[in-house]
C-alpha positions in Angstrom: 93.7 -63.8 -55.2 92.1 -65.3 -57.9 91.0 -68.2 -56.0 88.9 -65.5 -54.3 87.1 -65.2 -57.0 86.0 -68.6 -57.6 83.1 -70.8 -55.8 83.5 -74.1 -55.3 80.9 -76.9 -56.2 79.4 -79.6 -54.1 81.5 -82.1 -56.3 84.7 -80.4 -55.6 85.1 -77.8 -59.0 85.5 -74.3 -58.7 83.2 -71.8 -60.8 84.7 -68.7 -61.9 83.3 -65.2 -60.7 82.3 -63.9 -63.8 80.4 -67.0 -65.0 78.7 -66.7 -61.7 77.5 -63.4 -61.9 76.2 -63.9 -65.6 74.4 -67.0 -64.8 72.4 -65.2 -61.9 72.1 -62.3 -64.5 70.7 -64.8 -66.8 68.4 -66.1 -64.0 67.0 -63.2 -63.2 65.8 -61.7 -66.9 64.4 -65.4 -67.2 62.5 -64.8 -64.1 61.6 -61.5 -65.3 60.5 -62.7 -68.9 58.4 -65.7 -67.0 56.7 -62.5 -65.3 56.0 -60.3 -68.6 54.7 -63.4 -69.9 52.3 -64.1 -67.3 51.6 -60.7 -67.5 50.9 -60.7 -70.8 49.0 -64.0 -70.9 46.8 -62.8 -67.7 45.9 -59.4 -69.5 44.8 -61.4 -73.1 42.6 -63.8 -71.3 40.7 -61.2 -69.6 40.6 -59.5 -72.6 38.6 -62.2 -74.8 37.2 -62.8 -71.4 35.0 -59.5 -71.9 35.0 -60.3 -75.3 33.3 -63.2 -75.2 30.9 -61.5 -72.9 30.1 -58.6 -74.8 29.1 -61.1 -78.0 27.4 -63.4 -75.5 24.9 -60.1 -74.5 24.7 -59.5 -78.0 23.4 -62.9 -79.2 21.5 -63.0 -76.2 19.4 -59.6 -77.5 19.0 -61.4 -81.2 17.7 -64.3 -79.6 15.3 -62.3 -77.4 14.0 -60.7 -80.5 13.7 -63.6 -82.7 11.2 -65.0 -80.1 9.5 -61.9 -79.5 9.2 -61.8 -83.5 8.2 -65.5 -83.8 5.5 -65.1 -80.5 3.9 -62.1 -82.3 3.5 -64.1 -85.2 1.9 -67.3 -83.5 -0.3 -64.1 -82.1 -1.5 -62.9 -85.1 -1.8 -66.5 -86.7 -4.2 -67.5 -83.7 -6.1 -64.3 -84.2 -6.0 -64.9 -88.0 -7.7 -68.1 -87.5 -10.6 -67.4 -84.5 -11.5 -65.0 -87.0 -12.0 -66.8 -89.6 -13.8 -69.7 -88.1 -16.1 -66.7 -86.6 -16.8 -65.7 -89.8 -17.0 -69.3 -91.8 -18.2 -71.8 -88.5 -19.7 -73.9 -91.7 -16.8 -74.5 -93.3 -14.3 -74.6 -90.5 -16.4 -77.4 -89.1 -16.6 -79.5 -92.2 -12.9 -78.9 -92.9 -11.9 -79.9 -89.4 -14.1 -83.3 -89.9 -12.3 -83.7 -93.2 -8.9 -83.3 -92.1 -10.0 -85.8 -88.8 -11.4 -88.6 -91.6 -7.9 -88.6 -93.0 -5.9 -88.7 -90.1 -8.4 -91.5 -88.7 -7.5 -93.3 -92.4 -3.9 -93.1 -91.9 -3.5 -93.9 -88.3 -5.9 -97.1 -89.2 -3.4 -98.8 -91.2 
């Protein structure tokens, strides 16, 4: 009766029933703590996944309105300066022949 109990190995040696039945107990909460894992992993990757989304759409609106901001300015500076060669065509033209003296200077040498 007790060999009844027992499985036999491919080498020849018997296993007893109860170390059986608590290995294939411990394979089975292995397998089962391999699926919480996976679980778990799959669930904090799509997690940061949305996290890294939702920064991605925010950084995306601050760099939207940086170049907004900076396009205005370049606006404003070319409007700035139309008017002010409008009002001074004198001096802008003089100023613009100095400036082209010097360059013509520097890229000489």
């Amino acid at each position: 009766m007790a060999e009844e109990n027992q499985t036999t190995t491919p080498g020849g040696g018997t296993i007893p029933a109860a170390a059986q039945n608590k290995f294939e107990s411990s394979k089975t909460h292995v397998r089962k703590a391999a699926e919480d894992l996976r679980s778990a992993a799959g669930m904090m990757a799509g997690d940061l996944k949305s996290a890294a989304g939702a920064m991605a759409e925010e950084y995306k609106g601050k760099a939207e309105q940086a170049w907004e901001d900076a396009r205005e300015r370049v606006r404003t500076l070319q409007d700035d300066g139309e008017q002010y060669v409008r009002e001074n065509p004198t001096k802008a033209v003089f100023t613009a022949l100095g400036i082209g003296f010097v360059l013509g200077l520097i890229f000489r040498r």
